[in-house]
C-alpha positions in Angstrom: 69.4 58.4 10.5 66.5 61.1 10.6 65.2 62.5 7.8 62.7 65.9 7.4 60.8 66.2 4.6 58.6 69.1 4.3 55.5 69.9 2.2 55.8 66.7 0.5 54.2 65.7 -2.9 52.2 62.9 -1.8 51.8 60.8 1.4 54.8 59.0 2.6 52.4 55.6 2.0 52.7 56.5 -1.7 56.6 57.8 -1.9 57.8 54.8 0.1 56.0 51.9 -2.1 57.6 53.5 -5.3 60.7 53.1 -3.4 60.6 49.7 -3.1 59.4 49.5 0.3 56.8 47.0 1.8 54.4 48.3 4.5 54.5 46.2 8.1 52.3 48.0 10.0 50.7 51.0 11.7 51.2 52.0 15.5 47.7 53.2 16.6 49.6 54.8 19.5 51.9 56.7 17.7 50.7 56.9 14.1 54.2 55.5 12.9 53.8 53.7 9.9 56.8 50.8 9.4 58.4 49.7 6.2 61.1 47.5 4.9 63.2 47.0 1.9 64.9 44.1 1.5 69.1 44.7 0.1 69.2 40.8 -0.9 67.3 37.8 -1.4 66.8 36.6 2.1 64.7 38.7 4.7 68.4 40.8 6.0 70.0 42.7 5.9 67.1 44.9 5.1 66.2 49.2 5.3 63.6 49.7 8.1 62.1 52.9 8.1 59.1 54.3 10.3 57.2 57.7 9.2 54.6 59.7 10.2 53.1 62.7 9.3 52.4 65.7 11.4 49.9 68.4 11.1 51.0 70.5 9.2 51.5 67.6 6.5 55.7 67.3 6.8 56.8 64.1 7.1 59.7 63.0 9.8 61.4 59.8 8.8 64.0 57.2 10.7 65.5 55.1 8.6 68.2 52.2 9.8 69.9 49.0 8.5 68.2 46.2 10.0 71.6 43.1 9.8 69.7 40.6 11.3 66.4 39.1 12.9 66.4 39.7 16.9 68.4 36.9 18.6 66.0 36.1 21.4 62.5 35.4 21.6 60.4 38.2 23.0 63.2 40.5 22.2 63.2 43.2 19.1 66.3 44.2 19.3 68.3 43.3 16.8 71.8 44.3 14.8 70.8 48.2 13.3 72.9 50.3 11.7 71.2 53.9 12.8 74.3 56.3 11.0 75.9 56.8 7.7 79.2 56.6 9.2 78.4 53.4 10.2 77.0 52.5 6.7 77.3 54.3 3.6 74.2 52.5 2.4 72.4 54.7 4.9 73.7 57.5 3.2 72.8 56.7 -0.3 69.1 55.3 0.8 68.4 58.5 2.6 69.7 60.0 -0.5 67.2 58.1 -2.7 64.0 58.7 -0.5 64.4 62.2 -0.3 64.6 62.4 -4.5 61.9 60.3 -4.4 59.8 63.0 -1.8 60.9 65.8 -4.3 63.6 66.9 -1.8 67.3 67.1 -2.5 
């Protein structure tokens, strides 16, 4: 699921911690930053979202339901959910992000 959010109040760092997100990582390549937010006790299912910024400061967000850790070594794919047909959890995280960006 792909969300737009433009002109946004503070960095998506920021907006994505309040959310209850945890920060993985940075790809120097791409300038994605990659977060997770765990749904349960154990590390899945959990929301995986990457973000980045462009230059003109909106932020473009893909957010999917991680189900499970990738079945084979030196793979990284895995079970996602990428739509809110698929999930309606999709639907009411995107939902709750873009509140917490100031968008509704």
């Amino acid at each position: 699921m792909r969300l737009n959010i433009e002109q946004p109040n503070d960095s998506p760092l920021n907006v994505l911690r309040r959310s209850g997100y945890a920060f993985l990582r940075k790809d120097d390549r791409t300038g994605e930053l990659s977060f997770v937010k765990r749904v349960s006790n154990g590390d899945y299912p959990r929301f995986h979202v990457y973000a980045k910024q462009d230059e003109k400061g909106n932020v473009q967000i893909s957010l999917h339901l991680d189900q499970k850790k990738a079945s084979y070594e030196g793979v990284t794919a895995h079970s996602g959910e990428y739509e809110s047909s698929e999930n309606k959890w999709l639907a009411q995280e995107a939902e709750t992000i873009k509140k917490e960006f100031g968008q509704s």
